[in-house]
C-alpha positions in Angstrom: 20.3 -10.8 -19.1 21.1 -7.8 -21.5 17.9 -8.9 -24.1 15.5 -9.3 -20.7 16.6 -6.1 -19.4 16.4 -4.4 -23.1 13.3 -6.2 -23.5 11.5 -5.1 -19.9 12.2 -1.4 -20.8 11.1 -1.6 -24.3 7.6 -2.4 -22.9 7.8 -0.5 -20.1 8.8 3.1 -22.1 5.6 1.6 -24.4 3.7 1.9 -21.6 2.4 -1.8 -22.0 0.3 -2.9 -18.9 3.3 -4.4 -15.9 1.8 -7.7 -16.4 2.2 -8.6 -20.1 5.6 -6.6 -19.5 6.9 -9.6 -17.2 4.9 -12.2 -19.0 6.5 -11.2 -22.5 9.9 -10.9 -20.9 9.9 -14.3 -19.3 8.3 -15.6 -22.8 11.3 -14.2 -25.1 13.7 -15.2 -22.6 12.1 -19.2 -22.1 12.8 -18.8 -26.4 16.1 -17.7 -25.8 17.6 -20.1 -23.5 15.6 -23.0 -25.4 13.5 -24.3 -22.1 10.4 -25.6 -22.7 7.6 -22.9 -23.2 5.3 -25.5 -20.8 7.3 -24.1 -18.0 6.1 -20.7 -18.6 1.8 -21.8 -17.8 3.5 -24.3 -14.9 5.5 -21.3 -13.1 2.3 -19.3 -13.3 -0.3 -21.6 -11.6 2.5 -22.2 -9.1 2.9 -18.5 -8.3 -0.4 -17.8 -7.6 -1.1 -21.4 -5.5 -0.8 -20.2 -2.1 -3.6 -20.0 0.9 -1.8 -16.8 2.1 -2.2 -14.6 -1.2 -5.9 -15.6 -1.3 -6.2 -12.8 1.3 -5.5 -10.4 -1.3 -9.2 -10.2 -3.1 -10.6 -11.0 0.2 -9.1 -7.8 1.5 -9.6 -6.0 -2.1 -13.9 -7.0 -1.3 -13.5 -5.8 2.6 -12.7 -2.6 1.6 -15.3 -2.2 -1.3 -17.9 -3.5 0.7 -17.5 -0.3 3.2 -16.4 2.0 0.8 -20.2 1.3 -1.6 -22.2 1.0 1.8 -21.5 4.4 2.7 -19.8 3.9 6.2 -17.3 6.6 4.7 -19.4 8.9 5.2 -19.3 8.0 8.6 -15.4 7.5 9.4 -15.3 10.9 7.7 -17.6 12.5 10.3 -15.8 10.7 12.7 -12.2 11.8 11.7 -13.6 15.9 11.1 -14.7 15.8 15.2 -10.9 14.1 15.6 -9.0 17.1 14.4 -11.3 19.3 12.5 -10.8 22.0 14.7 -6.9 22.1 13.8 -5.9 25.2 11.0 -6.6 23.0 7.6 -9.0 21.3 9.2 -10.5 19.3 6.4 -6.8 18.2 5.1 -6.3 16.9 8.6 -9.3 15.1 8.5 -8.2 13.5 4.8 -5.2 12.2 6.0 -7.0 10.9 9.9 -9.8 9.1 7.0 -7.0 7.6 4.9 -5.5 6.2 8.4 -8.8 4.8 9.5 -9.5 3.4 6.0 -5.5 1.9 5.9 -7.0 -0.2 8.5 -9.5 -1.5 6.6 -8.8 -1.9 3.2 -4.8 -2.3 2.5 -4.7 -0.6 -0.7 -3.2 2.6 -1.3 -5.0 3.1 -4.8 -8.7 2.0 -3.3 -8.2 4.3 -0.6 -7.6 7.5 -3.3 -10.2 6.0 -5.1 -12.8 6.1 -2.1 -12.1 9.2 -0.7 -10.7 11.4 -3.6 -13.9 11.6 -4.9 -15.8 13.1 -1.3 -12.5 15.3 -0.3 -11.0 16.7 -3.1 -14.0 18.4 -4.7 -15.5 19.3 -0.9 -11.5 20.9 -0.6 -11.7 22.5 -3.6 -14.5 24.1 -2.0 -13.3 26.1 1.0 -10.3 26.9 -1.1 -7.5 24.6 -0.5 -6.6 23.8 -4.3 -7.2 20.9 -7.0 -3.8 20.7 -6.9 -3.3 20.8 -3.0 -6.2 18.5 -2.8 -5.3 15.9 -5.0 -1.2 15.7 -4.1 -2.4 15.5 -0.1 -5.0 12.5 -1.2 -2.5 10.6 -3.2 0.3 11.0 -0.1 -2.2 10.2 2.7 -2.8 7.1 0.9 0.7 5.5 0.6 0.1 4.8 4.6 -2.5 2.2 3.7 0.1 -0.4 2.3 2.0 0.1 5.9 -0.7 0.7 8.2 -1.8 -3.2 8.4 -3.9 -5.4 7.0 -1.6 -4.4 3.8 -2.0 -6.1 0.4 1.8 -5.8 -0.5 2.7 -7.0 3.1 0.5 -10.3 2.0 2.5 -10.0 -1.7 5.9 -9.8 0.5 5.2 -12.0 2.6 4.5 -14.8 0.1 7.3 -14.1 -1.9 10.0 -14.1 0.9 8.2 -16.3 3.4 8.6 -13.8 6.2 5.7 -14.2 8.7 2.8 -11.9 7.6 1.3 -11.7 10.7 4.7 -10.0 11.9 4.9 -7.8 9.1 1.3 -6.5 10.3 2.7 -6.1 13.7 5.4 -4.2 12.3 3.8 -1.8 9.9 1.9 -0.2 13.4 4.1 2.8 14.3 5.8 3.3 10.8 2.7 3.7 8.9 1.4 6.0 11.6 4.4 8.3 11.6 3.9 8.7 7.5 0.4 9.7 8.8 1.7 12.6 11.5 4.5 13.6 9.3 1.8 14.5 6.5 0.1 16.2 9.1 3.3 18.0 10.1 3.4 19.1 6.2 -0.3 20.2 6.4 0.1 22.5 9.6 3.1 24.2 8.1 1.4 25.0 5.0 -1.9 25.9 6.8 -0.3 28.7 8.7 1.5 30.1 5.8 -1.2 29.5 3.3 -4.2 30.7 5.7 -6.1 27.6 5.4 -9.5 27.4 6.8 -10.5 25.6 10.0 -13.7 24.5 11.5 -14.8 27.4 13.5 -18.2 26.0 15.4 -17.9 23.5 18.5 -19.4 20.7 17.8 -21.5 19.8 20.9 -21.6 16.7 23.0 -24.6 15.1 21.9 -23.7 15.5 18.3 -20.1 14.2 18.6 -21.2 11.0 20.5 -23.9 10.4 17.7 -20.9 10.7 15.1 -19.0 8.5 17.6 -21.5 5.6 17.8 -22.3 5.8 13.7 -18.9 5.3 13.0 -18.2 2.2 15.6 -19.2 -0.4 13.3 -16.7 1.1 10.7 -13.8 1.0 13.2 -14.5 -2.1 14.8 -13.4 -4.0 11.3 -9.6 -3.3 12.1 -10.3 -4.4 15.4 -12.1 -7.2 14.2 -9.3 -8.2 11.5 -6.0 -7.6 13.9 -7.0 -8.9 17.3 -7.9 -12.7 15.7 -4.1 -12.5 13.6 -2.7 -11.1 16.7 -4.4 -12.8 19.4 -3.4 -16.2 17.0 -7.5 -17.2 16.5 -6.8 -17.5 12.6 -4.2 -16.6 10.2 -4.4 -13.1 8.0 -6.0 -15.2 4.7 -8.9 -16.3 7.5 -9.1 -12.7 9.0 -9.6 -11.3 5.8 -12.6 -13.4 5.2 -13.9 -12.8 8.5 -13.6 -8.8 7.5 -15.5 -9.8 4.5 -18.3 -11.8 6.7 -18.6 -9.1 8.8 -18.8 -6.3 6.2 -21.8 -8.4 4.6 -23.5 -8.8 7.9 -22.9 -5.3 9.2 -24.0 -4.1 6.0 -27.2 -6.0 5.0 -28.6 -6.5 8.6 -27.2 -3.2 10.6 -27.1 -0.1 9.0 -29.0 -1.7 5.8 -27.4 0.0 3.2 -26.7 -2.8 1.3 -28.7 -6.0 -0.3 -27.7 -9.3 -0.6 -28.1 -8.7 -4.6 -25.3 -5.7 -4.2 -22.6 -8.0 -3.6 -22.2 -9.8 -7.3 -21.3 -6.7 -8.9 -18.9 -5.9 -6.1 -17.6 -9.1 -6.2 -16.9 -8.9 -10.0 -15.3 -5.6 -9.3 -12.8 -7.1 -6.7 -12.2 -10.7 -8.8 -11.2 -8.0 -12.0 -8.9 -5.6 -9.4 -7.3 -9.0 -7.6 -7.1 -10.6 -11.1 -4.4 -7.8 -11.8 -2.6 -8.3 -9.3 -2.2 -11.7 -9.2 -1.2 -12.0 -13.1 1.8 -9.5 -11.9 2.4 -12.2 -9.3 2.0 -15.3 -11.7 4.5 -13.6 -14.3 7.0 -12.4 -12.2 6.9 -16.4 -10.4 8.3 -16.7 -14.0 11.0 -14.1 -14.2 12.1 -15.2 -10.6 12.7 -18.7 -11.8 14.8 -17.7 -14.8 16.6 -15.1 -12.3 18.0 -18.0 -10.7 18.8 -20.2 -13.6 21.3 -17.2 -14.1 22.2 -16.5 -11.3 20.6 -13.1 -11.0 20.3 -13.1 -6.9 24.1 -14.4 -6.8 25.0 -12.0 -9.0 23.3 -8.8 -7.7 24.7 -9.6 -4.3 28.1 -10.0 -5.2 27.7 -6.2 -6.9 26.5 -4.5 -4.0 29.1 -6.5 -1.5 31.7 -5.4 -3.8 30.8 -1.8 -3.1 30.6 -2.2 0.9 30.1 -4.7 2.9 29.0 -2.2 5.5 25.4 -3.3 6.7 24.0 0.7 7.0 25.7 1.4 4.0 23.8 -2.0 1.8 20.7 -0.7 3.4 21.1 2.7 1.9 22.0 1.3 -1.6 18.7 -1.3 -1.4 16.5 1.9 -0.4 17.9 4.0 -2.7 17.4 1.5 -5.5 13.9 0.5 -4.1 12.9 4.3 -4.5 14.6 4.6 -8.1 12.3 0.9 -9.1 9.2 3.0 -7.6 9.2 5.5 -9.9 8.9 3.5 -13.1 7.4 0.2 -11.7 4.1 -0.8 -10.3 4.8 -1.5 -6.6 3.6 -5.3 -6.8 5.5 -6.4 -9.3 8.7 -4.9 -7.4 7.7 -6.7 -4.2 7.6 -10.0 -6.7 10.6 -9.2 -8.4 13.1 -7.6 -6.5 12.3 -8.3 -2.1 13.3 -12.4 -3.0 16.6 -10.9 -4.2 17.6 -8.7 -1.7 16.0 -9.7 1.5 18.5 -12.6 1.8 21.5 -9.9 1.5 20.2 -7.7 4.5 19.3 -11.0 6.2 22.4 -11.9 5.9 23.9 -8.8 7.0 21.8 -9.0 10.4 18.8 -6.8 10.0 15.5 -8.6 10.7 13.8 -10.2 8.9 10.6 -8.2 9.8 12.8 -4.8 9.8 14.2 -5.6 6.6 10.8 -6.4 5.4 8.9 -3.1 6.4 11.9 -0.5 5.5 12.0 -2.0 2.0 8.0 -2.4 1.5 8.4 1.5 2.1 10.7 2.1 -0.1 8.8 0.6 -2.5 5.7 2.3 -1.5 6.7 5.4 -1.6 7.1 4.9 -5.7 2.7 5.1 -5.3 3.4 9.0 -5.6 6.5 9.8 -7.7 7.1 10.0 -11.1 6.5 9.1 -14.1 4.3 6.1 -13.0 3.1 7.0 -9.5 -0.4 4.8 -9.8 -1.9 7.0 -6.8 -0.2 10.3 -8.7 -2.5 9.4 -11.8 -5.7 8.3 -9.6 -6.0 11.7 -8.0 -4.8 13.5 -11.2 -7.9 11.3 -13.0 -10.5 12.5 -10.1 -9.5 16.5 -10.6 -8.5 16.3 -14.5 -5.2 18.4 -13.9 -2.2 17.9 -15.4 0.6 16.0 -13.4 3.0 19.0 -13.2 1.0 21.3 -10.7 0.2 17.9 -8.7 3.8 16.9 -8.7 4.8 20.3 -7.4 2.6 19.7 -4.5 3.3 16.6 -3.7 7.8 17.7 -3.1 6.7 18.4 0.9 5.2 14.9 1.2 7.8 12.9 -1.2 10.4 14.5 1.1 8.4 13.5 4.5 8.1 9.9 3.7 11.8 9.7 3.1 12.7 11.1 6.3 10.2 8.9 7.9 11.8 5.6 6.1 15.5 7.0 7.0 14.2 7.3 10.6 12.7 3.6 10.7 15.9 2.1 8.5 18.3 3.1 11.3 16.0 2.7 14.2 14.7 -0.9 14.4 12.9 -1.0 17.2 10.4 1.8 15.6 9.5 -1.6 13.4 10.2 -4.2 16.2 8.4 -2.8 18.9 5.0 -4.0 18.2 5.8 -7.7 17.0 7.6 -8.4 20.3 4.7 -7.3 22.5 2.9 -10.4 20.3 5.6 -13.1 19.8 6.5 -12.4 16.5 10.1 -11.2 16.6 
C-alpha cells in the first residue's frame, strides 16, 4: 500500500496525465504482488462494459452539438432578459447560462469551455475584470455536474450501483442553490464594486422573440428528464434521444448545422469520452487490487475508530472529498474513492441518494480549487492570466459552495425531496 501510494504521488507531483497515473500504479503494484499482468487489460474492458456509462459521450455529443450550432447565443439572450436588469447584470446572466447549459450538457469543463469564450471577453468589456470574469465562469460551472443530466452522476452511479435516475432527481435543488448562492456573491460584490446593469427595457415584442429562439434550446432538458423521470427509457437512452434531437433540431430547424458537421464533432466527443473512460478503465484496476488488500475494510475501520457518530463520518468523508479535489481529477475520485466510502455512510443510515449527491459535491467542488482545479485552468487558459489573481477571486465562491454542501449534508430532504415526488427514494 505504501509503494502505490508513493508511487500515485510520484506521478501526480510529475504532473503525468490522471490516467496513466492509475494505470502505472495498478501496473507496478500487479508486479509487486506477482498477479498475472493479463488481469490488468481484463479489469479494464470490464470497467468500461456497462450500458449505463455509454451515456457519458452521448451526453459529451449533446452538449457539443448545441454549443457549435449556436443555440448559445440564444440561451444567452434568453438568460440576459431573465435577470439582466439586476446590478451586474451580465455576471447574473453568466451564471442563469451556466444553469441552463447544466441542463444540457453535464460537464462542468464543456460548459467553461462554451461560454468562457462569449462572457468573459464581453465582461471584460463593460469593466467587470479578467480576473472577476474568469473566477465567476469557472464557479458557475461546478453546478453543471449537480444540476442533472450530470456526467459524474452517470460515473457514480456505475461505480456504486446507486440508481442514476435518482441521483438526477436528486441533484434538482442542490445544484440550483450553488447557482443562487453565486448569485448571492455577485450581488454583494456588484453594490460594492459599482457593477454595471442593463439600463434599457427591453420591450414586449423583443423579449417574446428572444423567448421563442431560445425554446428549442430549453426544451432539451425537458426533453432528456421527463422520459428518465416519467420511466419512458433509462438515462443511457435519454442521452441518445438528446443527441437525436440535437441532430434534428439542428439540421432541419434552425439549420445551423449539416449533416457533414457532425464527424468532426463526433471525433471531438469520442477523443473527450475517451479520457474519461481510460480514468474509469484504470481505476476498475486499482479498485480490484484495493480489495485484494483490504483497502475499503481498512479505511473504514480508521474512520470508525475516530467516531462512530454518523454527522461526525460525514464531515470527515467531506472534508477528505474536498482535500482529494484539490489535487485529483474529479472522475477518477468518483472511481476511486465513492465505492469505498458510500458503504460506510450507508451503513451509518444516510441514503443512498443523499450520500451520493453530498459526496459528488464534495468532489465537485475540487473543479475550482487548487493546484489542479481543471475549470481554474480552462478559464485561466481563455484570459491568459496567471492563477493567483483568479484564485483570489474565486475565495467568495469556494466559500459559497461549502456552505451550500454543509447545508444539503445535514438537511436531507433538500436532496430527497425531488426523488420521492418520482418513486426513486
Amino acid at each position: 500500500m505504501i509503494l502505490l501510494t508513493a508511487t500515485f504521488v510520484v506521478l501526480l507531483i510529475l504532473s503525468v496525465p490522471i490516467a496513466f497515473v492509475i494505470g502505472v500504479s495498478a501496473l507496478i503494484q500487479l508486479i509487486v504482488h506477482r498477479l498475472p499482468l493479463t488481469l490488468l487489460p481484463l479489469q479494464m474492458v470490464d470497467g468500461v462494459n456497462s450500458f449505463t456509462l455509454l451515456a457519458i459521450p452521448l451526453f459529451i455529443m449533446a452538449g457539443e452539438i448545441m454549443s457549435r450550432s449556436g443555440l448559445m447565443e440564444n440561451i444567452l439572450e434568453f438568460s440576459n432578459l431573465l435577470v439582466g436588469r439586476l446590478r451586474g447584470g451580465l455576471a447574473h446572466t453568466n451564471i442563469v447560462c451556466s444553469t441552463i447549459f447544466g441542463g444540457i450538457s453535464g460537464s462542468a469543463v464543456a460548459d467553461v469551455s462554451a461560454i468562457g469564450p462569449v462572457f468573459i471577453p464581453a465582461m471584460e468589456k463593460e469593466g467587470y475584470g479578467l480576473d472577476f470574469s474568469a473566477a465567476l465562469t469557472a464557479s458557475a460551472a461546478i453546478q453543471d455536474p449537480i444540476i442533472p443530466p450530470s456526467i459524474l452522476m452517470v460515473m457514480y452511479g456505475a461505480a456504486t450501483g446507486v440508481s442514476v435516475g435518482g441521483l438526477f432527481a436528486g441533484g434538482f435543488l442542490p445544484g440550483f442553490l450553488i447557482s443562487a448562492g453565486n448569485m448571492v456573491v455577485v450581488w454583494v460584490l456588484a453594490r460594492r464594486r459599482q457593477y454595471p446593469t442593463r439600463q434599457t427595457k427591453i420591450p414586449f415584442q423583443v423579449a417574446l422573440r428572444t423567448t421563442l429562439h431560445a425554446l428549442p434550446a430549453l426544451i432539451m432538458p425537458i426533453v432528456i428528464l421527463g422520459g428518465i423521470f416519467g420511466g419512458v427509457f433509462t438515462p443511457t437512452e435519454a442521452a441518445a434521444v438528446a443527441v437525436l434531437y440535437g441532430a434534428l433540431l439542428t439540421v432541419f430547424v434552425t439549420k445551423t448545422l449539416k449533416w457533414s458537421d457532425f464527424l468532426p464533432i463526433a471525433l471531438v466527443c469520442s477523443k473527450r469520452a475517451t479520457i474519461v473512460l481510460f480514468i474509469i478503465a484504470g481505476a476498475q484496476v486499482l479498485g480490484y487490487l484495493f480489495a485484494i488488500m483490504r483497502v475499503p475494510t481498512l479505511i473504514s475501520a480508521t474512520i470508525l475508530s475516530i467516531s462512530e457518530d454518523p454527522w461526525v463520518v460525514i464531515m470527515l468523508v467531506n472534508a477528505f472529498l474536498l482535500f482529494v479535489g484539490c489535487f485529483m481529477d474529479a472522475g477518477a475520485s468518483i472511481i476511486l474513492f465513492t465505492p469505498i466510502l458510500a458503504p460506510i455512510l450507508h451503513g451509518l443510515g444516510f441514503h443512498p441518494l443523499h450520500a451520493g449527491i453530498v459526496m459528488i459535491l464534495a468532489i465537485d467542488i475540487g473543479l475550482i480549487t487548487p493546484p489542479v482545479g481543471v475549470c481554474l485552468f480552462a478559464a485561466a487558459a481563455i484570459t491568459g492570466l496567471k492563477l493567483e489573481p483568479i484564485i483570489k477571486e474565486l475565495v467568495p465562491f469556494i466559500i459559497i459552495s461549502v456552505v451550500v454542501l454543509l447545508v444539503i449534508t445535514f438537511v436531507p430532504e433538500i436532496v430527497l425531496i425531488v426523488p420521492r415526488l418520482f418513486g426513486f427514494a
